[in-house]
FIGU-571930 format. One record per atom (N, C-alpha, C): residue number from 1; atom name; x, y, z. Coordinates in Angstrom, 1 decimal. Layout:
N
NUM; CA; X; Y; Z
...
//
This chain:
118
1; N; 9.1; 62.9; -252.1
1; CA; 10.0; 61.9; -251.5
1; C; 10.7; 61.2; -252.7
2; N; 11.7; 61.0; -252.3
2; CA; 12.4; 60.4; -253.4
2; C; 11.8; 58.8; -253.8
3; N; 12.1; 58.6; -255.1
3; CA; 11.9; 56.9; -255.4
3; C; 12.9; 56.6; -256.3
4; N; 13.4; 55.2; -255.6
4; CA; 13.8; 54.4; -255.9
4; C; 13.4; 52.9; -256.6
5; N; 14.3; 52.1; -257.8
5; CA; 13.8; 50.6; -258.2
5; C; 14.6; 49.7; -257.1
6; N; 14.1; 49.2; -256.8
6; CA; 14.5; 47.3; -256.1
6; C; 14.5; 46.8; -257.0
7; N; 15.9; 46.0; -257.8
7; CA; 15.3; 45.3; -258.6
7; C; 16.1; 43.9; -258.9
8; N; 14.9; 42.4; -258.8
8; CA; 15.5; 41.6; -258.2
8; C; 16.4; 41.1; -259.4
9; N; 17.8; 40.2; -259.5
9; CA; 18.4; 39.9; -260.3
9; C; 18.8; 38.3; -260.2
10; N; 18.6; 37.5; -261.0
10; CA; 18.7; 36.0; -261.0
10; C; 18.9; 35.6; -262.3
11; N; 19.1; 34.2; -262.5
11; CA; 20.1; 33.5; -263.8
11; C; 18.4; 32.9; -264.2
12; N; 18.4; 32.6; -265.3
12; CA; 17.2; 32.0; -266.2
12; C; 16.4; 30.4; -265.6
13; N; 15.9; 30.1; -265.3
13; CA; 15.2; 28.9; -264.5
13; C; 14.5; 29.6; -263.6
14; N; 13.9; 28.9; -262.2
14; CA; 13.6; 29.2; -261.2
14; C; 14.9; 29.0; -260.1
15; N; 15.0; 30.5; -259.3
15; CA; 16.3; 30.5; -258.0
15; C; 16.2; 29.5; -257.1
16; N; 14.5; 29.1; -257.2
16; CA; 13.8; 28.2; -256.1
16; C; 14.7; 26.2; -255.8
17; N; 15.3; 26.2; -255.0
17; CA; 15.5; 24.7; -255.0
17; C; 14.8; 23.8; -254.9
18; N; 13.3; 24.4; -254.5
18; CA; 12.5; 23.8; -254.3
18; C; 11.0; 24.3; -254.5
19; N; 9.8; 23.6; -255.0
19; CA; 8.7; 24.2; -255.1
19; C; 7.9; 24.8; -253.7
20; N; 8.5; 24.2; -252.2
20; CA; 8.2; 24.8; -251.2
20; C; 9.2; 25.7; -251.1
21; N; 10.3; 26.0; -251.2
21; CA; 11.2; 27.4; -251.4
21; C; 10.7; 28.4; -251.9
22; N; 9.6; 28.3; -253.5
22; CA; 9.1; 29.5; -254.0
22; C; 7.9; 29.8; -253.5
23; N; 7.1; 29.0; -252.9
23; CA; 6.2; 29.2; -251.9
23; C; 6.3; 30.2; -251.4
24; N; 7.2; 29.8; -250.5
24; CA; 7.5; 30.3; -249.3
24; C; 8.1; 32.2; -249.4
25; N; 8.3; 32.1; -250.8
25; CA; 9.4; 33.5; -250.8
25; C; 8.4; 34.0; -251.9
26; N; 7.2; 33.9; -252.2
26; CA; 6.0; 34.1; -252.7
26; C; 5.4; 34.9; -251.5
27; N; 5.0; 34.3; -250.6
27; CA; 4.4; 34.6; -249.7
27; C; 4.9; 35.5; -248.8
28; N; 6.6; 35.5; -248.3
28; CA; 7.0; 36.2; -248.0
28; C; 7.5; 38.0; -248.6
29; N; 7.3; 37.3; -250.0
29; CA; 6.9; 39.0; -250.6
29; C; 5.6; 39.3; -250.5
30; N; 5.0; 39.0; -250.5
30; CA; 3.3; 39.3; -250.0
30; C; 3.4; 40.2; -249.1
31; N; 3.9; 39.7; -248.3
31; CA; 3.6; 40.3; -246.5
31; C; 4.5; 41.8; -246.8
32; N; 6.0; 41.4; -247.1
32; CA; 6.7; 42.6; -247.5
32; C; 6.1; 43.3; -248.3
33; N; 4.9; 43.1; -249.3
33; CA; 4.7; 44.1; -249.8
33; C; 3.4; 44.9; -249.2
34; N; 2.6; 44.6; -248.4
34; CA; 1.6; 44.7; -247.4
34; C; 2.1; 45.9; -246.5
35; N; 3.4; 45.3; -246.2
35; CA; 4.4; 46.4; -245.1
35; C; 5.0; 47.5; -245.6
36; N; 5.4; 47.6; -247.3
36; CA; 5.2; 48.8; -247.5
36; C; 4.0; 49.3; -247.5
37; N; 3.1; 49.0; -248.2
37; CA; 1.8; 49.9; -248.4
37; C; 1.4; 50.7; -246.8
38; N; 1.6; 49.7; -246.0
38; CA; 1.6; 50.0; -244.5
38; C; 2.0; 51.6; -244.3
39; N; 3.8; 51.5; -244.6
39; CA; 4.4; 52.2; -244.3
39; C; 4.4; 53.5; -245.7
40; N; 3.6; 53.2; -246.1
40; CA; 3.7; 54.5; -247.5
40; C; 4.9; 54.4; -248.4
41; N; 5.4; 53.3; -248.6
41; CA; 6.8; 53.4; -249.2
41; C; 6.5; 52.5; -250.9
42; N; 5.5; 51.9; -251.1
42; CA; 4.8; 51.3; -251.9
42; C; 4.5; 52.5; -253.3
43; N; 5.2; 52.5; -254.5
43; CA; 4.1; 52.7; -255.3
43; C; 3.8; 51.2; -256.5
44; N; 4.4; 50.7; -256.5
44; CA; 4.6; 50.0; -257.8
44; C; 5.5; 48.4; -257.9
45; N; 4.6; 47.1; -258.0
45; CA; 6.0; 46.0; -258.1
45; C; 5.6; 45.1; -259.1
46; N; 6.0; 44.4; -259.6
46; CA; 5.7; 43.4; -260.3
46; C; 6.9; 42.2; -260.6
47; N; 6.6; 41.8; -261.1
47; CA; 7.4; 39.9; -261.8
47; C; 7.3; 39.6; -263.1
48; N; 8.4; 39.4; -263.2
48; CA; 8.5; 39.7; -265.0
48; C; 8.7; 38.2; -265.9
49; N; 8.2; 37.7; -266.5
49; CA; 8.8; 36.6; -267.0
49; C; 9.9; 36.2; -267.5
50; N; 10.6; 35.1; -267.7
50; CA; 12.0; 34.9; -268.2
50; C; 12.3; 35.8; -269.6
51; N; 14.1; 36.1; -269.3
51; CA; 14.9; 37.3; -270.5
51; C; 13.9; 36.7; -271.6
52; N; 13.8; 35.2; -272.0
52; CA; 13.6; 34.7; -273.0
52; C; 12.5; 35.5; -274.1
53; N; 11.8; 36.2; -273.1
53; CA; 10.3; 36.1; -273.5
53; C; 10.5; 37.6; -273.8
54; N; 11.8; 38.4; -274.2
54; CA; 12.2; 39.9; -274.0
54; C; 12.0; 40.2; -275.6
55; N; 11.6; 41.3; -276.1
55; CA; 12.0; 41.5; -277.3
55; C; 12.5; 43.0; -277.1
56; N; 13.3; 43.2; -278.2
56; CA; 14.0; 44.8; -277.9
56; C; 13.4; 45.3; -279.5
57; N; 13.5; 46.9; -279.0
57; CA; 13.3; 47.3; -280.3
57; C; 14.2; 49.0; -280.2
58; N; 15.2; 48.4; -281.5
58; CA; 16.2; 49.9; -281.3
58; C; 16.4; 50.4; -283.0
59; N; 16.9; 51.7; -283.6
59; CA; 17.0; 52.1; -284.8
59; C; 18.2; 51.8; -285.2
60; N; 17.9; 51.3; -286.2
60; CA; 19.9; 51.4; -287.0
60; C; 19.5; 52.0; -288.6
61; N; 20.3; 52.8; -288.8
61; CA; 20.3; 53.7; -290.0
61; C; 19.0; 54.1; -290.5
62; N; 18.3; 55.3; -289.5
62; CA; 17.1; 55.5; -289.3
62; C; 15.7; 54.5; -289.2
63; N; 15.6; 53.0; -289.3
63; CA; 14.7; 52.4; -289.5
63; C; 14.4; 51.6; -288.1
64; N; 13.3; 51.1; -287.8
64; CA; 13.0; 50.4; -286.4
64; C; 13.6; 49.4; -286.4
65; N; 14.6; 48.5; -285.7
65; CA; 15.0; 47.1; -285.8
65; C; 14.1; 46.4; -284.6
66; N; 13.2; 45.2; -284.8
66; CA; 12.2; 44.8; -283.4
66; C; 13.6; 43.2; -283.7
67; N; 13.6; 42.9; -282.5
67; CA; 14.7; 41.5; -282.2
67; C; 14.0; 41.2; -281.0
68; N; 14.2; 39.4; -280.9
68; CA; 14.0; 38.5; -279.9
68; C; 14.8; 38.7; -279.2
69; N; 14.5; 38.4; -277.9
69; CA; 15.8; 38.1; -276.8
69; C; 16.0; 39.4; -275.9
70; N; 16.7; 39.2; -274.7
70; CA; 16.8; 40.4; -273.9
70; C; 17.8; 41.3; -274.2
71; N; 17.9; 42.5; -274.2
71; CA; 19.0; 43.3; -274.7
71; C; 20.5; 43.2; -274.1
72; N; 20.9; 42.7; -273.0
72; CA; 21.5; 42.3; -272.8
72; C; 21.8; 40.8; -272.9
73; N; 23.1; 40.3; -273.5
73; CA; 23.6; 39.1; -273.5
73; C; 24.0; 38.6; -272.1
74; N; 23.6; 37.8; -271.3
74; CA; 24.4; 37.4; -269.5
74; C; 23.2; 36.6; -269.3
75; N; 24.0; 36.4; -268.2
75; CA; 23.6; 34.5; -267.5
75; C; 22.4; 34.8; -266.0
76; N; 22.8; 36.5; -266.1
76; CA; 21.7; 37.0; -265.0
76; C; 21.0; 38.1; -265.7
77; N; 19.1; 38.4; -265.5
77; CA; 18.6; 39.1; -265.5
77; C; 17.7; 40.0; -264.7
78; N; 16.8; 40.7; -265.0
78; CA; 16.1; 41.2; -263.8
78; C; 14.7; 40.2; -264.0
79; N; 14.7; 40.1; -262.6
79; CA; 13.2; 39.1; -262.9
79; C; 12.2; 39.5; -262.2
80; N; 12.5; 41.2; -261.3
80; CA; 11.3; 41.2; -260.7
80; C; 11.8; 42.6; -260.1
81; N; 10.6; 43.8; -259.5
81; CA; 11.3; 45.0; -259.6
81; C; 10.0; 45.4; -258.1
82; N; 10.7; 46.3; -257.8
82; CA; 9.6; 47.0; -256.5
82; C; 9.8; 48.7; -257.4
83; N; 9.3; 49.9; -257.2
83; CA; 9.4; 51.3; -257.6
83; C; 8.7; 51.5; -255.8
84; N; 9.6; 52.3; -255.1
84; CA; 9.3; 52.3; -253.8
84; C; 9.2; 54.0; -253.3
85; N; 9.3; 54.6; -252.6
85; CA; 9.2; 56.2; -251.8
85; C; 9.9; 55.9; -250.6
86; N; 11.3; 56.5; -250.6
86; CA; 11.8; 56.7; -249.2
86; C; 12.4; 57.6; -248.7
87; N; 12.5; 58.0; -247.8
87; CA; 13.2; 59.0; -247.2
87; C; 14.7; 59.7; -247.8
88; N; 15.3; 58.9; -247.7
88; CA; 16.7; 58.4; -248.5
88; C; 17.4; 57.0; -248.6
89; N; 18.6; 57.2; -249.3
89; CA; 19.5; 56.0; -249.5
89; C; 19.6; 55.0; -248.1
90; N; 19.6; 54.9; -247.2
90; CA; 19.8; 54.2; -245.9
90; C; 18.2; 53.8; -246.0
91; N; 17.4; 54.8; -246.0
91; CA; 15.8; 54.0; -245.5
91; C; 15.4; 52.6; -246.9
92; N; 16.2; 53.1; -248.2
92; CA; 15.9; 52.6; -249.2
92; C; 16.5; 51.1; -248.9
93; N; 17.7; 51.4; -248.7
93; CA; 18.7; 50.2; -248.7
93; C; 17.7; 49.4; -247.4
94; N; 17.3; 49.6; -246.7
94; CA; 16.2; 48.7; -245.6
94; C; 15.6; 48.0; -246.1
95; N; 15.0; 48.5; -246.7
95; CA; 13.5; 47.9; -247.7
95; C; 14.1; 46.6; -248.9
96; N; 15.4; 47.3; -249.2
96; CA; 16.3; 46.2; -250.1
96; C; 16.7; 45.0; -249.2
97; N; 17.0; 45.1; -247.8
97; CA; 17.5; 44.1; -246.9
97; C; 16.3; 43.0; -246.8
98; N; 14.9; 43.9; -246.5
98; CA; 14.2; 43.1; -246.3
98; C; 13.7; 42.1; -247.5
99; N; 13.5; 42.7; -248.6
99; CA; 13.5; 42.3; -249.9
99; C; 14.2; 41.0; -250.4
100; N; 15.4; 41.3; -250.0
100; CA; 16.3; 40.3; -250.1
100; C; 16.1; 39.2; -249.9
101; N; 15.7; 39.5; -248.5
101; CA; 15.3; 37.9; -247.6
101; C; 13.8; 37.5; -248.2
102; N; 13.1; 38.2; -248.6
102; CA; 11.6; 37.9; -248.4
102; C; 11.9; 37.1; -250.4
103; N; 12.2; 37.4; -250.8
103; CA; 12.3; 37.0; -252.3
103; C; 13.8; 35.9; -252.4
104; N; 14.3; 36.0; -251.1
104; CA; 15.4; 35.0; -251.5
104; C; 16.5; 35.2; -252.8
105; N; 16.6; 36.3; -252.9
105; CA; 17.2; 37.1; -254.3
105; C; 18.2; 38.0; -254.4
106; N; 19.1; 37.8; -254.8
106; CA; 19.6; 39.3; -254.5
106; C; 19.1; 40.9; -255.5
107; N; 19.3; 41.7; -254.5
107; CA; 18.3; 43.1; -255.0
107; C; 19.3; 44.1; -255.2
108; N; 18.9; 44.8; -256.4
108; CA; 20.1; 46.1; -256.9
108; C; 19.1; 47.4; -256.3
109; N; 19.5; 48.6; -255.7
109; CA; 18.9; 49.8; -255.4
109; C; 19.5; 50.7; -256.0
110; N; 18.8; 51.6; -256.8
110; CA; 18.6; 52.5; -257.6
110; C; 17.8; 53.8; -257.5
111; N; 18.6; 54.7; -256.9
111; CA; 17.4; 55.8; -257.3
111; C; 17.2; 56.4; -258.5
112; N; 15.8; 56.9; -258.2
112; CA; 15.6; 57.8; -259.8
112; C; 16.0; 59.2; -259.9
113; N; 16.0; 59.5; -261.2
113; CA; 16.7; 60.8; -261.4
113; C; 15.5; 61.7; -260.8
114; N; 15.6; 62.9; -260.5
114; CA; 14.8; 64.1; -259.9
114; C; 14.4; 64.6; -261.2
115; N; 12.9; 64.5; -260.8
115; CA; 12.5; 65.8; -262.5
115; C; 12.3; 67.0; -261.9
116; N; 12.6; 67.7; -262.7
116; CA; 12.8; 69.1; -262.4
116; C; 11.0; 69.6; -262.5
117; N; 11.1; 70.5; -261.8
117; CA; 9.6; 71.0; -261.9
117; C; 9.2; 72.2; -263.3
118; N; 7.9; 71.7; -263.4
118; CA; 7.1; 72.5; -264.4
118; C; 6.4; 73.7; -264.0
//
């Protein structure tokens, strides 16, 4: 079955306007995520700490360069990711609707590339 990332995207602080807002959309991913495992659509999610806390590591003129900060420069990052199993693009985009609402966030859907068999 194919898989797809959810992956939620927000500006640096908390989205929350309130500490019962993140509560609430804490909780509500809970359950969303309860409902995939339900539904078999579950492999993998987590929450990632602020870009801040990002370090990158890339080569320039053969040698390892390690750097602070997220690899991208912007005012939005990912802060939090589902790795899901669905049917297709439509069942996926569901799971992103719900997602949406349950994390109060907005969510990018991505499928992954197919590996070829061994």
């Amino acid at each position: 079955m194919p898989q797809y990332l959810l992956s939620v995207h927000g500006g640096e602080g908390s989205p929350y306007a309130t500490p019962e807002d993140m509560e609430q959309a804490f909780h509500d991913t809970g359950l969303l995520n309860d409902e995939m495992r339900e539904h078999g659509a579950w492999v993998f999610a987590g929450g990632l700490h602020p870009a801040s806390t990002a370090k990158v590591v890339r080569t320039k003129d053969g040698a390892l360069l390690h750097t602070d900060g997220p690899y991208l420069e912007g005012k939005e990052h990912i802060g939090g990711f589902w790795v899901i199993e669905a049917a297709d693009d439509d069942a996926a985009m569901g799971w992103a609707d719900k997602a949406t609402v349950a994390c109060q966030g907005a969510v990018e859907v991505r499928p992954f590339q197919s590996m070829p068999e061994s």
